[in-house]
Structure formats: structure tokens, C-alpha cells
MARDOTOR-152398 format. One record per atom (N, C-alpha, C): atom name; x, y, z. Coordinates in pm, 1 decimal. Layout:
// residues N
<site "CA" <X Y Z>> ...
// end
This chain:
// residues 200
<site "N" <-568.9 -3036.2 -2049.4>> <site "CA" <-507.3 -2936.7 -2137.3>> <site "C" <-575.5 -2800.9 -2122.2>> <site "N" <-734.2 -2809.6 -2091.9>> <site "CA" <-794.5 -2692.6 -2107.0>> <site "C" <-734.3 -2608.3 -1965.6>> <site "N" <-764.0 -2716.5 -1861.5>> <site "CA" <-661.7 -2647.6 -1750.2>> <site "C" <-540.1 -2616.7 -1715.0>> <site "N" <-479.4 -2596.1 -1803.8>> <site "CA" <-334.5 -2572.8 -1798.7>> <site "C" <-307.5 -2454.9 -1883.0>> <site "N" <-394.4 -2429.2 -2013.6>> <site "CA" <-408.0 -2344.8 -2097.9>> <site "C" <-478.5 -2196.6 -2003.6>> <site "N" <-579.4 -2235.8 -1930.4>> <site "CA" <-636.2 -2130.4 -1809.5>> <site "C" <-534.2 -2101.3 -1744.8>> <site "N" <-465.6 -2159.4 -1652.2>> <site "CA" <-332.7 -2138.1 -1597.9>> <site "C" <-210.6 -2043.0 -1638.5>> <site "N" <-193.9 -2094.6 -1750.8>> <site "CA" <-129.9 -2024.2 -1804.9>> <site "C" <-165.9 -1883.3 -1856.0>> <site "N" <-312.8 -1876.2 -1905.3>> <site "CA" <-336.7 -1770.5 -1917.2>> <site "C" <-331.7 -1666.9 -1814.9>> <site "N" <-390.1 -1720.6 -1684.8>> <site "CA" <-422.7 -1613.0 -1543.8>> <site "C" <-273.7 -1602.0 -1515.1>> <site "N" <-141.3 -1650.9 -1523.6>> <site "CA" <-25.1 -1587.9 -1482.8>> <site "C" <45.0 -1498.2 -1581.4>> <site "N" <-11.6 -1494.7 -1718.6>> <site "CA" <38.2 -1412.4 -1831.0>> <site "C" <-30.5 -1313.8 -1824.2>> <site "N" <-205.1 -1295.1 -1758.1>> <site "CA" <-272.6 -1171.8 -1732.8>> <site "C" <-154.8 -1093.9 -1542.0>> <site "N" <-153.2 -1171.1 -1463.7>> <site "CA" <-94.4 -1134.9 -1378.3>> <site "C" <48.3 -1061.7 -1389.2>> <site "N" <93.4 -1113.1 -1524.3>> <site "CA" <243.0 -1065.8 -1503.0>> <site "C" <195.3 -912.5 -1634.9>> <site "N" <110.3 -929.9 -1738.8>> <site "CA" <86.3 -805.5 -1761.6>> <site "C" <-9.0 -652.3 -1722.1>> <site "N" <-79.9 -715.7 -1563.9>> <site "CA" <-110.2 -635.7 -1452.1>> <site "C" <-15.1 -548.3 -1377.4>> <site "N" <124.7 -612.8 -1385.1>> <site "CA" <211.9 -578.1 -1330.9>> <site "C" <306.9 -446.6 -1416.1>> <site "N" <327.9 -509.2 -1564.1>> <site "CA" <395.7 -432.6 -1615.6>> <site "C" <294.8 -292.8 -1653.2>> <site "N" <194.8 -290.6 -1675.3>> <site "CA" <85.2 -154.7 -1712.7>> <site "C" <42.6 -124.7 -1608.1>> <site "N" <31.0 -149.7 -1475.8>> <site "CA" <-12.1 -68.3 -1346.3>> <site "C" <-208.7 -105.9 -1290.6>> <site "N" <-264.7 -169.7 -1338.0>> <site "CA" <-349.0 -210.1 -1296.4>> <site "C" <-363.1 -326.5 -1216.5>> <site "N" <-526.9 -350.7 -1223.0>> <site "CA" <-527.8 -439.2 -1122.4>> <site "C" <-689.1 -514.6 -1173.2>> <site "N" <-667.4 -647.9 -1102.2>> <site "CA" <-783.6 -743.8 -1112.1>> <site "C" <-776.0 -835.2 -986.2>> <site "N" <-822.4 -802.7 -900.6>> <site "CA" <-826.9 -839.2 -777.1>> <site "C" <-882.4 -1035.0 -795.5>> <site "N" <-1012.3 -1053.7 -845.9>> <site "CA" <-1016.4 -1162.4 -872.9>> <site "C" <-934.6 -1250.0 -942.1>> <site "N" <-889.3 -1216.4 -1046.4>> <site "CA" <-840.4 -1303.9 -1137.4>> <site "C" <-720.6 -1339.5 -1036.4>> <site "N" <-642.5 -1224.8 -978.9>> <site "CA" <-487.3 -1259.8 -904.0>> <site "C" <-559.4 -1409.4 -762.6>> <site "N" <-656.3 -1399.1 -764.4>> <site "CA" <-708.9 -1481.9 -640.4>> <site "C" <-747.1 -1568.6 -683.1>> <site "N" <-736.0 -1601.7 -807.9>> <site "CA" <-812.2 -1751.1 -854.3>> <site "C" <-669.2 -1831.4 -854.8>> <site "N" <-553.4 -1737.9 -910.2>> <site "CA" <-441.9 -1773.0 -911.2>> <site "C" <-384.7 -1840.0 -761.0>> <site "N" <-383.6 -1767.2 -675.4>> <site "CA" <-380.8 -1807.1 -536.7>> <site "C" <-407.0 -1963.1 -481.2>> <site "N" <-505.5 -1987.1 -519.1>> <site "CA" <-652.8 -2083.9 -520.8>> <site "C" <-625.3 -2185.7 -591.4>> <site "N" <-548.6 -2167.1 -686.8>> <site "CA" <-507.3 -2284.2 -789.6>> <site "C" <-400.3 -2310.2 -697.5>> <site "N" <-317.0 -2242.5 -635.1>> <site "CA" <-182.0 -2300.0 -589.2>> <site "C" <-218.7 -2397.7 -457.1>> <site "N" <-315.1 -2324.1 -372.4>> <site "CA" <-395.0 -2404.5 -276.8>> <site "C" <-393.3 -2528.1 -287.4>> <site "N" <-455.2 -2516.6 -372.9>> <site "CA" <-555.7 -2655.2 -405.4>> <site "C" <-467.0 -2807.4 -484.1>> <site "N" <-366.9 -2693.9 -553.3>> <site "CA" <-293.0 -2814.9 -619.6>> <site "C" <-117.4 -2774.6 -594.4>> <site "N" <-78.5 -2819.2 -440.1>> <site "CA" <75.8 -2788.8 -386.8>> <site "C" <153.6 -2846.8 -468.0>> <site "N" <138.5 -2940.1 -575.0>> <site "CA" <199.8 -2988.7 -627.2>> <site "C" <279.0 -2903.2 -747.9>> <site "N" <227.4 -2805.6 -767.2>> <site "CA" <221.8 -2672.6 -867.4>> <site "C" <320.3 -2555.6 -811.4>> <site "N" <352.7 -2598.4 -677.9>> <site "CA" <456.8 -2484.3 -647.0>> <site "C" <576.3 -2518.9 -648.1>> <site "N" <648.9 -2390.8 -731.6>> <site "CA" <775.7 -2413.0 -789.3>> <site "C" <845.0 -2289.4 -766.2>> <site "N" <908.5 -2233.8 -741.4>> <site "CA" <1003.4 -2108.7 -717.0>> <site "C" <915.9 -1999.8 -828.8>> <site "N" <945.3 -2026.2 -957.9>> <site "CA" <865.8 -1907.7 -1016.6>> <site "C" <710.2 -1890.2 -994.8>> <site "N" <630.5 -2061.3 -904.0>> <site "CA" <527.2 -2021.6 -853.6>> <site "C" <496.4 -1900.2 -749.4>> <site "N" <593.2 -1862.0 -668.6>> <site "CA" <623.7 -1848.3 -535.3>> <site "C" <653.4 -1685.9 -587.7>> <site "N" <714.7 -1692.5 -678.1>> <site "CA" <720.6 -1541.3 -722.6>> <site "C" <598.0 -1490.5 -788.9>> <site "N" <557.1 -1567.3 -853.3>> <site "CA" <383.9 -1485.4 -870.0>> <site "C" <309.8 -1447.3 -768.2>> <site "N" <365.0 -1504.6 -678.1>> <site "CA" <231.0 -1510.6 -533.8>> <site "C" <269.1 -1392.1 -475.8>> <site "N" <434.4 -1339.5 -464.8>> <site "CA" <478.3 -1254.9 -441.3>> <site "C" <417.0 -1081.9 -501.5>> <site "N" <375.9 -1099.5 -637.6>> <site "CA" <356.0 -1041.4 -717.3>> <site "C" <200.4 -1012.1 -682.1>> <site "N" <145.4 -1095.7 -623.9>> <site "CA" <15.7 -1065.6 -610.7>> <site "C" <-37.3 -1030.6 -478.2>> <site "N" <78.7 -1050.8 -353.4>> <site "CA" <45.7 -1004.6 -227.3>> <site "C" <76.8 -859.4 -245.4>> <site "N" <200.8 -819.3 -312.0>> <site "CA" <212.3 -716.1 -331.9>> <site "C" <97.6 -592.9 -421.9>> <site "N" <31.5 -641.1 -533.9>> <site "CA" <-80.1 -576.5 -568.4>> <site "C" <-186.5 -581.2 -502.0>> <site "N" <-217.3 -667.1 -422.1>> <site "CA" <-291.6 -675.8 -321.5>> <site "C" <-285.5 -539.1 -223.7>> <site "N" <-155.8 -569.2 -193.3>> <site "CA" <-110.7 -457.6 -82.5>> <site "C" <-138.0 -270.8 -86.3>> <site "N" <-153.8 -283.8 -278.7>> <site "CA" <-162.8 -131.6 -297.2>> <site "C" <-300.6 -135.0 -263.3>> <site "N" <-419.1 -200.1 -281.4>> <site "CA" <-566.8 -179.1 -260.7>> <site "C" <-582.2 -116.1 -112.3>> <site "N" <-500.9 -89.8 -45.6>> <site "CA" <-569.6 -44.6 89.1>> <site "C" <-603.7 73.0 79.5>> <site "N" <-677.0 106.2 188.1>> <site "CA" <-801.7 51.0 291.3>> <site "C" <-867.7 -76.5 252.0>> <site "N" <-869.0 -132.8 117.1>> <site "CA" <-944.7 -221.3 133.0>> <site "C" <-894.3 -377.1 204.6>> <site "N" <-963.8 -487.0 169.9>> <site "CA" <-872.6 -565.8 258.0>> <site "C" <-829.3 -669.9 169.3>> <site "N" <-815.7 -640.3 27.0>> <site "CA" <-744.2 -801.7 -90.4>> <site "C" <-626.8 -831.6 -5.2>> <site "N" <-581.9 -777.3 53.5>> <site "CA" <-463.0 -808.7 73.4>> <site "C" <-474.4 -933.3 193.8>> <site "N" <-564.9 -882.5 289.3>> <site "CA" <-609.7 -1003.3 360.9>> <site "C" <-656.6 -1173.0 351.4>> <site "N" <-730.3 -1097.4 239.8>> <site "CA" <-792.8 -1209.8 149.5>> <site "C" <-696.5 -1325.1 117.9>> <site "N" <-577.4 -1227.6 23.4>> <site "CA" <-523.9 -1320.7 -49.3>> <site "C" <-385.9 -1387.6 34.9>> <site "N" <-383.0 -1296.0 153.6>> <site "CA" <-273.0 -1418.2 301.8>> <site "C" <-329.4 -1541.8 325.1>> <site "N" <-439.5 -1522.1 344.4>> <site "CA" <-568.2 -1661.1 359.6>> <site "C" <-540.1 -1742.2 278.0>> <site "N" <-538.6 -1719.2 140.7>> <site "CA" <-481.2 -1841.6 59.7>> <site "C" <-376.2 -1929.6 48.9>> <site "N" <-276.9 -1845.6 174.0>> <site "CA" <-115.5 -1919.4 104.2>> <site "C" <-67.0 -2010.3 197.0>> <site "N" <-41.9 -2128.6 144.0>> <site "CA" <22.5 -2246.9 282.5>> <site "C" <126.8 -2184.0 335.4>> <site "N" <147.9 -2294.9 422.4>> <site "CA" <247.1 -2236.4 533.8>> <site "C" <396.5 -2229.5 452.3>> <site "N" <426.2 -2327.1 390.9>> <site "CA" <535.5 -2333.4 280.0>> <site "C" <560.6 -2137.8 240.0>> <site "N" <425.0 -2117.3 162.4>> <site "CA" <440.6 -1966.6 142.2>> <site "C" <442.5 -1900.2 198.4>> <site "N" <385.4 -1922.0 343.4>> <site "CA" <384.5 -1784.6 390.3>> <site "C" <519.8 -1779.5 499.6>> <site "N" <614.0 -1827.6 523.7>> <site "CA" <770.7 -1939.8 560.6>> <site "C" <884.5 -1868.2 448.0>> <site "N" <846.7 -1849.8 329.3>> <site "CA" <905.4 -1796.3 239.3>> <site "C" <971.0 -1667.1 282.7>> <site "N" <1076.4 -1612.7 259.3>> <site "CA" <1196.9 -1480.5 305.0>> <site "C" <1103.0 -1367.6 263.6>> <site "N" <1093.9 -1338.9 97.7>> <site "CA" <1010.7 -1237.4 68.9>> <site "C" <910.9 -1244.9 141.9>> <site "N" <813.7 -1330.6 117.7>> <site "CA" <643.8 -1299.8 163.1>> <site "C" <638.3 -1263.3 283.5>> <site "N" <746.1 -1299.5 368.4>> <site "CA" <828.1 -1237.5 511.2>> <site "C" <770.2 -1110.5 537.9>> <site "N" <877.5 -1025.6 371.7>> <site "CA" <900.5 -919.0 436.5>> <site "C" <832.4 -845.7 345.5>> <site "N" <692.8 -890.7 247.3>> <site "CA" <587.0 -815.4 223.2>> <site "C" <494.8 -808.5 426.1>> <site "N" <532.1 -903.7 412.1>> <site "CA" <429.2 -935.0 530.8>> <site "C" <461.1 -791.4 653.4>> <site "N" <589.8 -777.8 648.6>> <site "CA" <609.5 -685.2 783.8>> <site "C" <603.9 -569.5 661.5>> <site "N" <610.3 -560.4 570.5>> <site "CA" <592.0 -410.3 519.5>> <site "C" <427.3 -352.2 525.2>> <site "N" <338.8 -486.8 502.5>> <site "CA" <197.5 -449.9 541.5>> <site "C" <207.0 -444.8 657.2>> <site "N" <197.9 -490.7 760.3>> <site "CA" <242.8 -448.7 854.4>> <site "C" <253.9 -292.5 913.2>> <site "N" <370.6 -262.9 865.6>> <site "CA" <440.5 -145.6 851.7>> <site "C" <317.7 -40.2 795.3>> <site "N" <284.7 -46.2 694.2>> <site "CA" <132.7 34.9 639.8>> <site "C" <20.4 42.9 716.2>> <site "N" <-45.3 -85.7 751.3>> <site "CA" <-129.0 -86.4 827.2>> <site "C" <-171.7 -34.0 982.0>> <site "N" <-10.0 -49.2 1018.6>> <site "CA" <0.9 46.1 1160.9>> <site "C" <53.0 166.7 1156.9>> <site "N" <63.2 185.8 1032.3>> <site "CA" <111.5 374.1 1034.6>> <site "C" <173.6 393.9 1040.7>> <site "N" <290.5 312.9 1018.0>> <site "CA" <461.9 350.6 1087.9>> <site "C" <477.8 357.2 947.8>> <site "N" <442.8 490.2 867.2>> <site "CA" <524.1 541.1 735.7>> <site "C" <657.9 606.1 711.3>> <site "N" <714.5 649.3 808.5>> <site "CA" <840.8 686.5 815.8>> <site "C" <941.5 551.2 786.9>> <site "N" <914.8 401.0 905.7>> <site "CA" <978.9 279.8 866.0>> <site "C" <943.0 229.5 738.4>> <site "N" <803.8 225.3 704.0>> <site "CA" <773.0 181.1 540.2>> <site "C" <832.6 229.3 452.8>> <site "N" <884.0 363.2 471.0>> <site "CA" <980.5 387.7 313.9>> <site "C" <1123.0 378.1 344.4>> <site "N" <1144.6 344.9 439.8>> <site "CA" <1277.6 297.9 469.4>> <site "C" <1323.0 154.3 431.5>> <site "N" <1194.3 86.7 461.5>> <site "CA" <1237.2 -88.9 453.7>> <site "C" <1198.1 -149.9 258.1>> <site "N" <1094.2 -52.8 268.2>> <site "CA" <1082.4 -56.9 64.0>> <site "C" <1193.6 -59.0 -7.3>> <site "N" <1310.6 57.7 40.3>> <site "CA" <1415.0 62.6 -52.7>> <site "C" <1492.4 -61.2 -52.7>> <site "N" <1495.3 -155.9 35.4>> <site "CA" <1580.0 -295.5 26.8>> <site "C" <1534.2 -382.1 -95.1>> <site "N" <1380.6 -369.6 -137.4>> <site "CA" <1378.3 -500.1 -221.4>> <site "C" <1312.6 -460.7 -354.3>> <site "N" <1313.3 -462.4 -440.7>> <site "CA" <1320.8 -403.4 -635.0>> <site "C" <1144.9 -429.0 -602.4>> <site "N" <1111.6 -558.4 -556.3>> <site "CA" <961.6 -568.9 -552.7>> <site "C" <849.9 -463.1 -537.2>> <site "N" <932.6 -378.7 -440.4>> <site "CA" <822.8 -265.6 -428.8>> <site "C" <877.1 -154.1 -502.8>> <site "N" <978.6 -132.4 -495.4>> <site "CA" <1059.6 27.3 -568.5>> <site "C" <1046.8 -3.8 -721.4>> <site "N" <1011.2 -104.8 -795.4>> <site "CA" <998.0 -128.8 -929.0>> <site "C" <850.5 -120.7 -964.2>> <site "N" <789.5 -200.9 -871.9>> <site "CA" <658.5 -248.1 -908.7>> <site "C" <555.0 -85.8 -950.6>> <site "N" <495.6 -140.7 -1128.5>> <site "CA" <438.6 -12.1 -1116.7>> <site "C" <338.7 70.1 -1034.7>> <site "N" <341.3 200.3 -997.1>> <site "CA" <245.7 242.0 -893.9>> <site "C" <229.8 220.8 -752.5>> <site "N" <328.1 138.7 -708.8>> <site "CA" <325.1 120.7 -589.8>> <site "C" <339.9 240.6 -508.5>> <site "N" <430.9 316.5 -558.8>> <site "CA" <488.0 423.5 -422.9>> <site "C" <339.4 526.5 -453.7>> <site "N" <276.3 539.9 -560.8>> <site "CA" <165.7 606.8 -546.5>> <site "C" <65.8 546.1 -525.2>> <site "N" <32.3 424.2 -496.3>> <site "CA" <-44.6 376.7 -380.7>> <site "C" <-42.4 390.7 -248.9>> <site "N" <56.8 393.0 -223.2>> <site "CA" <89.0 379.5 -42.4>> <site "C" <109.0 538.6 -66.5>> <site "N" <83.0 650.8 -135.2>> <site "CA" <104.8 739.4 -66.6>> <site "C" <-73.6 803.3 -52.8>> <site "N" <-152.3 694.0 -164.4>> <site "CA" <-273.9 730.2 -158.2>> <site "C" <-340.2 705.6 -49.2>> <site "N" <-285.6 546.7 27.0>> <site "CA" <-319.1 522.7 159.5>> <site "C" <-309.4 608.2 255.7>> <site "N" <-196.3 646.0 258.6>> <site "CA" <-121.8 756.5 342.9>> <site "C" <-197.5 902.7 391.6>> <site "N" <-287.3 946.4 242.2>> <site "CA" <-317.7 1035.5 242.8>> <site "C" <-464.9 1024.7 292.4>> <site "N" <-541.9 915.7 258.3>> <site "CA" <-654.0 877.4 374.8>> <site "C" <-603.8 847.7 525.9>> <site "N" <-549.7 806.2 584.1>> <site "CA" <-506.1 804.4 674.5>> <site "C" <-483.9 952.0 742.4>> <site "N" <-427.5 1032.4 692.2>> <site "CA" <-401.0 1163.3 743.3>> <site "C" <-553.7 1241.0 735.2>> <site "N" <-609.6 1230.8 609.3>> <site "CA" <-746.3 1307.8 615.8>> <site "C" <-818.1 1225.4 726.4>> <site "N" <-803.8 1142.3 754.8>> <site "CA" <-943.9 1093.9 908.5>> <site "C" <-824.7 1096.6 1045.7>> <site "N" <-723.0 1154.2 1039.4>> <site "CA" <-667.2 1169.0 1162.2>> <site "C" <-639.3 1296.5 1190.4>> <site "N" <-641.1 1436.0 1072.8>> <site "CA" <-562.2 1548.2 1105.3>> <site "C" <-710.0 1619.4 1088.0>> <site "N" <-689.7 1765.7 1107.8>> <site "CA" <-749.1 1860.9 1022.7>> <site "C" <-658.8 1978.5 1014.0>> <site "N" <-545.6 1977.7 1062.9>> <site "CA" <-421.8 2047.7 1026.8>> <site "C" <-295.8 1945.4 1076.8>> <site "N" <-192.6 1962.6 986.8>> <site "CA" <-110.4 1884.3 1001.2>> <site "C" <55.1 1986.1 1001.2>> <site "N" <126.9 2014.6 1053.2>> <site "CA" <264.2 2060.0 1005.9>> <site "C" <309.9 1968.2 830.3>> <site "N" <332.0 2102.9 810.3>> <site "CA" <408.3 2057.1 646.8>> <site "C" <508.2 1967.3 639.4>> <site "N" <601.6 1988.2 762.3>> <site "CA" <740.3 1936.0 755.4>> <site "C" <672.8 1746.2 773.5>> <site "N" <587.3 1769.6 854.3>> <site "CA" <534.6 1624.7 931.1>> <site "C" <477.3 1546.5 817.1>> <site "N" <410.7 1623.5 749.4>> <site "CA" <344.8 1578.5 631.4>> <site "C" <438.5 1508.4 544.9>> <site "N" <538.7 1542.9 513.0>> <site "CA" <632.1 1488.3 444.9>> <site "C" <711.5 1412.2 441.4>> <site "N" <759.3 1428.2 561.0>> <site "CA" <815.3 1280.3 598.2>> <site "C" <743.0 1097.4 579.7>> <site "N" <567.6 1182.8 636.9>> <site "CA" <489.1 1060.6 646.8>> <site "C" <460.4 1052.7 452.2>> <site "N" <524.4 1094.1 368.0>> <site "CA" <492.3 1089.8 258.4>> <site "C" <551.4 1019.4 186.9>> <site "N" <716.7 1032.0 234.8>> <site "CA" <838.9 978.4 154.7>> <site "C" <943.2 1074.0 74.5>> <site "N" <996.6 979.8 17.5>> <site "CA" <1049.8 1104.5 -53.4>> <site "C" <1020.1 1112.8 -177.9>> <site "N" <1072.4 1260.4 -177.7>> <site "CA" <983.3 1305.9 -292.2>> <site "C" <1138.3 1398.3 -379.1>> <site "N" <1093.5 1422.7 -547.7>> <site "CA" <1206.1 1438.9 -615.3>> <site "C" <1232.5 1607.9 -548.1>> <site "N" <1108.7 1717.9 -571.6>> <site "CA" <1136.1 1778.3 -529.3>> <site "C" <989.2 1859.0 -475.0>> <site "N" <978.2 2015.6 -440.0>> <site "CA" <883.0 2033.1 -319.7>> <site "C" <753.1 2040.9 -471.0>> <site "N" <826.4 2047.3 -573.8>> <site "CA" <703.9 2033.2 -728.9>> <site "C" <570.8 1909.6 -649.5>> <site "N" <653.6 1803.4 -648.1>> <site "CA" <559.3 1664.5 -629.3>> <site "C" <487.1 1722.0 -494.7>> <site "N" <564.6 1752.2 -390.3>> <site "CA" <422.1 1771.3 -253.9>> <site "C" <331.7 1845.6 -281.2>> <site "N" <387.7 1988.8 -373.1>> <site "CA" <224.0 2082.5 -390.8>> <site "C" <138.1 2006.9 -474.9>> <site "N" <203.2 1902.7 -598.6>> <site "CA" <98.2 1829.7 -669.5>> <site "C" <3.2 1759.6 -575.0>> <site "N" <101.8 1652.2 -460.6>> <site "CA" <-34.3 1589.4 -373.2>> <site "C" <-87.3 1668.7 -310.1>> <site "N" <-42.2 1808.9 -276.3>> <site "CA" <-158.4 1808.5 -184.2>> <site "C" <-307.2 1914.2 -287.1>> <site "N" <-210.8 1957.3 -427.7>> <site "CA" <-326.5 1965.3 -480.9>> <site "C" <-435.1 1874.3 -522.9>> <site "N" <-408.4 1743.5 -525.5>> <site "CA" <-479.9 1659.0 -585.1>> <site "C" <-611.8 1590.1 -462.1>> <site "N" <-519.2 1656.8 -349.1>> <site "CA" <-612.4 1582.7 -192.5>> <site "C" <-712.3 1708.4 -187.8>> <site "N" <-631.7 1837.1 -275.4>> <site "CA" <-755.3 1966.7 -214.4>> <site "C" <-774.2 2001.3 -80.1>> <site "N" <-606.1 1995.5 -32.2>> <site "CA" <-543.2 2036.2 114.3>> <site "C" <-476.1 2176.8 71.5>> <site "N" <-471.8 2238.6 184.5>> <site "CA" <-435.0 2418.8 147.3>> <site "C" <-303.3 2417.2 279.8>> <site "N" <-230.6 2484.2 180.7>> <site "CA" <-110.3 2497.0 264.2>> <site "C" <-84.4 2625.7 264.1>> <site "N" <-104.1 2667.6 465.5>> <site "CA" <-74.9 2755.7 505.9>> <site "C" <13.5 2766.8 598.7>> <site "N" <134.3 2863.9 558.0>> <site "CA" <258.0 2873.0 610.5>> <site "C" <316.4 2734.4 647.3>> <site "N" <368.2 2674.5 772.9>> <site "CA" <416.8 2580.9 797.0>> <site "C" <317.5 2461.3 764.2>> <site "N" <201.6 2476.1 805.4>> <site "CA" <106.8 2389.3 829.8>> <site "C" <34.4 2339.3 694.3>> <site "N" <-69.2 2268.3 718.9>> <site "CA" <-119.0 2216.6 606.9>> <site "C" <-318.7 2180.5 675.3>> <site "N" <-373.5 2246.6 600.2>> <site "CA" <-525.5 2205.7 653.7>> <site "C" <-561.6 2099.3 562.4>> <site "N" <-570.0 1955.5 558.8>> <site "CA" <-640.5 1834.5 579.2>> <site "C" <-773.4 1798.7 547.2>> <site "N" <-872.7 1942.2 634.8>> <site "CA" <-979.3 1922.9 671.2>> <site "C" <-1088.8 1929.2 544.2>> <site "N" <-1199.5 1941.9 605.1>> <site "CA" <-1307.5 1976.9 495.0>> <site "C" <-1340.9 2100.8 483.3>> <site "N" <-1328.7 2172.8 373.4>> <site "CA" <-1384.1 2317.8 330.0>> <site "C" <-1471.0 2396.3 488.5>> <site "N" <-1575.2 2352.0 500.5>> <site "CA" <-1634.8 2389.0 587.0>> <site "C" <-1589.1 2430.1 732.3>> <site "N" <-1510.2 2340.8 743.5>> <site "CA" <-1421.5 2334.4 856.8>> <site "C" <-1329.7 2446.9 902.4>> <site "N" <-1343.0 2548.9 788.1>> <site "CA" <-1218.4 2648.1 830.3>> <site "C" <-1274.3 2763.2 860.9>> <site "N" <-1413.0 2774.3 854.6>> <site "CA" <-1470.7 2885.5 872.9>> <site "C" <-1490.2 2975.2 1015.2>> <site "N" <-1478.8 2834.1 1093.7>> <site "CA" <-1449.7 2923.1 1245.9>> <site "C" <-1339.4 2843.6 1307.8>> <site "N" <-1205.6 2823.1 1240.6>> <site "CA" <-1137.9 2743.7 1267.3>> <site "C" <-1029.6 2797.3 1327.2>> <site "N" <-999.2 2771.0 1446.3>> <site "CA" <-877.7 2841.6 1544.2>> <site "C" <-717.8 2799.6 1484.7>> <site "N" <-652.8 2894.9 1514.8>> <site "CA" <-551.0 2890.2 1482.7>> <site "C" <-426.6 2786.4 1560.3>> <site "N" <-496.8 2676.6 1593.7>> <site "CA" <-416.5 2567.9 1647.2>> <site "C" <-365.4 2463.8 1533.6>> <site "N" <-229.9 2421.7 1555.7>> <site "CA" <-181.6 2303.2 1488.2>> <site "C" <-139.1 2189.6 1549.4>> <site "N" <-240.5 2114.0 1501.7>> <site "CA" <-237.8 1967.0 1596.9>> <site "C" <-115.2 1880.4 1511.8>> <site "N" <-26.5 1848.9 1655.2>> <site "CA" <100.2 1776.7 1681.8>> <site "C" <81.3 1619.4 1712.2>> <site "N" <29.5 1580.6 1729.7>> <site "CA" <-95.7 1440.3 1766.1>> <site "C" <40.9 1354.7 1711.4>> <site "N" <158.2 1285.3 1752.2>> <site "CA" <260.7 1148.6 1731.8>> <site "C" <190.9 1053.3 1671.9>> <site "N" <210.5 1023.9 1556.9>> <site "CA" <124.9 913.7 1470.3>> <site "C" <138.1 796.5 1580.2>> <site "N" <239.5 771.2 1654.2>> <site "CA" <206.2 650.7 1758.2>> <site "C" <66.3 651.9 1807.3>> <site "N" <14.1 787.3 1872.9>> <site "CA" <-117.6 741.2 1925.0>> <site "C" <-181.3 762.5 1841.7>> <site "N" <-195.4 778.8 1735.4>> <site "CA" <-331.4 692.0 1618.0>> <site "C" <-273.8 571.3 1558.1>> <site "N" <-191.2 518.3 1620.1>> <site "CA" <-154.9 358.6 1558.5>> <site "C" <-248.0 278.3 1597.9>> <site "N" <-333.7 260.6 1728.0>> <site "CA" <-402.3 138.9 1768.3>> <site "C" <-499.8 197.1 1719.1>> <site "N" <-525.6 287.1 1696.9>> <site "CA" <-712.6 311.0 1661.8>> <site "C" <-734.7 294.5 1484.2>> <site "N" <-646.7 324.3 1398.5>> <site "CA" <-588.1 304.9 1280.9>> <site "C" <-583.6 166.4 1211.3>> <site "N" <-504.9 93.3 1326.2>> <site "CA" <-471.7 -50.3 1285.7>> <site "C" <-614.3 -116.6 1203.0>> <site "N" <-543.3 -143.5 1078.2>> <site "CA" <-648.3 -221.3 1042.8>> <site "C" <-663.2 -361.5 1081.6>> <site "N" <-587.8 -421.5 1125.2>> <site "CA" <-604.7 -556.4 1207.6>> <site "C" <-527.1 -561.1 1300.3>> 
// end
């Protein structure tokens, strides 16, 4: 009873992680771990928690929960349609192909609902660009951003990154950096920072 009462508790903390926008990286992995261990416990609305938690997983990058918590899931789960196509959307993040990532998001409520997601992956996004650019085209910038309601939201990110936007372009870099800084704008095809990028 006491274990079932735990159970129940860690999927009622998981599902109100979801609705307020935070996160508990452990607790979603003990959850994981229970399903492991006892297959007998997976049931369709099991299968959607797990869903729920690859996906919060998924906003932590750079870090690697998300890795972590693939490791946990039988083959049953990871065989599953969705976890599929969390799977190629990390994927999709991890190799930089942000232009396809906000394309393939809009198909499933999982990510376009889930709170904070699209401002996670744009937080990823925006590390990613600071260790690959030190000037970037504006137009380029944006695309790799998503979309956005209107040009209000891009000056917010890039005020919040403490990137300076000049004329077309956008400097990336570090303060210091501009002081003898030539007037070149690096065009660099996110393809060739895909293999060096890849996090796995």
C-alpha cells in the first residue's frame, strides 16, 4: 500500500510539473525506474507519463536528462509512435537542424502545449549560436529561432542574451570582442557546425 501511495504520488507531482512549468529531474526518473523494474505497470496512461517526462527531459539541454531518462525505457517504450517522434525531435535539437524542429513540433499538442517548452528550445538555441557565431545575420537568426508573434519578442531575446543588433546583423559575441572587431559577417551554414555540435 505504502508503494502504491508513492506511486501515485510521483505521477501527481509529474503531472503538476507539467501544468506550472518546472522541473524535478529526479523525481521524473524514479518514475521511469519504477516502470523498468515493474513491466507489469505499463498501461497506455503509463506510456503517456513517460512521454511527459522525455519531453521535460528534453527542455534541460545542454544538459543530458534527457539521455538519462532514454536509458530507462524498454524496448516496448521506446517502439511506441510518440516516443518515436520525441525521439527524432531530439534528434532534430541536438543536431541543429532548428529550422526542421519547429516545423515537426507543430504536428503534436505535446510540445506546442507543454508549458515552456518553446522557451526552452529557444534557450538551447541561443547557446548554441553564442559558441558558434560572434556575428550572425538577423534574418538567419530568426529563422533558427522560430516563430515569433512579432519583431517585439526577437528584440526581447536578444535583449535578454545581451546581443546588439547592428543593422542586418546581430553580434553574439562577448563585450570585449568588439573592440577591434572587423566588419565581417560570418555566413558559416549551420550544416557545418552540425557534427562538431552534435551532442551525441
Amino acid at each position: 500500500k505504502q508503494w502504491y501511495q508513492r506511486r501515485v504520488r510521483d505521477i501527481d507531482y509529474l503531472k503538476f510539473q507539467v501544468e506550472h512549468g518546472f522541473y524535478d529531474g529526479d523525481a521524473n526518473l524514479n518514475i521511469l525506474k519504477l516502470y523498468q523494474f515493474s513491466p507489469d505497470l505499463i498501461t497506455r496512461s503509463s506510456i503517456d507519463n513517460v512521454h511527459l517526462v522525455l519531453v521535460k527531459a528534453l527542455m534541460q539541454l545542454p544538459n543530458s536528462d534527457y539521455v538519462f531518462c532514454r536509458a530507462q525505457l524498454s524496448q516496448e517504450m521506446i517502439d511506441d509512435i510518440l516516443t518515436k517522434k520525441i525521439e527524432s525531435v531530439a534528434t532534430l535539437l541536438e543536431t541543429c537542424q532548428f529550422p526542421e524542429f519547429w516545423n515537426v513540433i507543430q504536428e503534436e499538442k505535446i510540445f506546442t502545449e507543454m508549458v515552456g517548452f518553446v522557451e526552452a528550445a529557444r534557450k538551447f538555441i541561443c547557446h548554441v549560436v553564442q559558441l558558434t557565431y560572434k556575428n550572425i545575420e538577423a534574418d538567419f537568426l530568426m529563422q533558427l529561432l522560430g516563430p515569433m508573434e512579432d519583431q517585439s519578442d526577437f528584440l526581447r531575446i536578444l535583449a535578454e542574451n545581451k546581443w546588439d543588433l547592428n543593422g542586418d546583423s546581430v553580434f553574439v559575441g562577448h563585450k570585449e570582442e568588439m573592440v577591434e572587431q572587423k566588419e565581417i559577417i560570418e555566413k558559416m551554414p549551420i550544416e557545418v557546425v552540425t557534427p562538431i555540435l552534435a551532442i551525441r
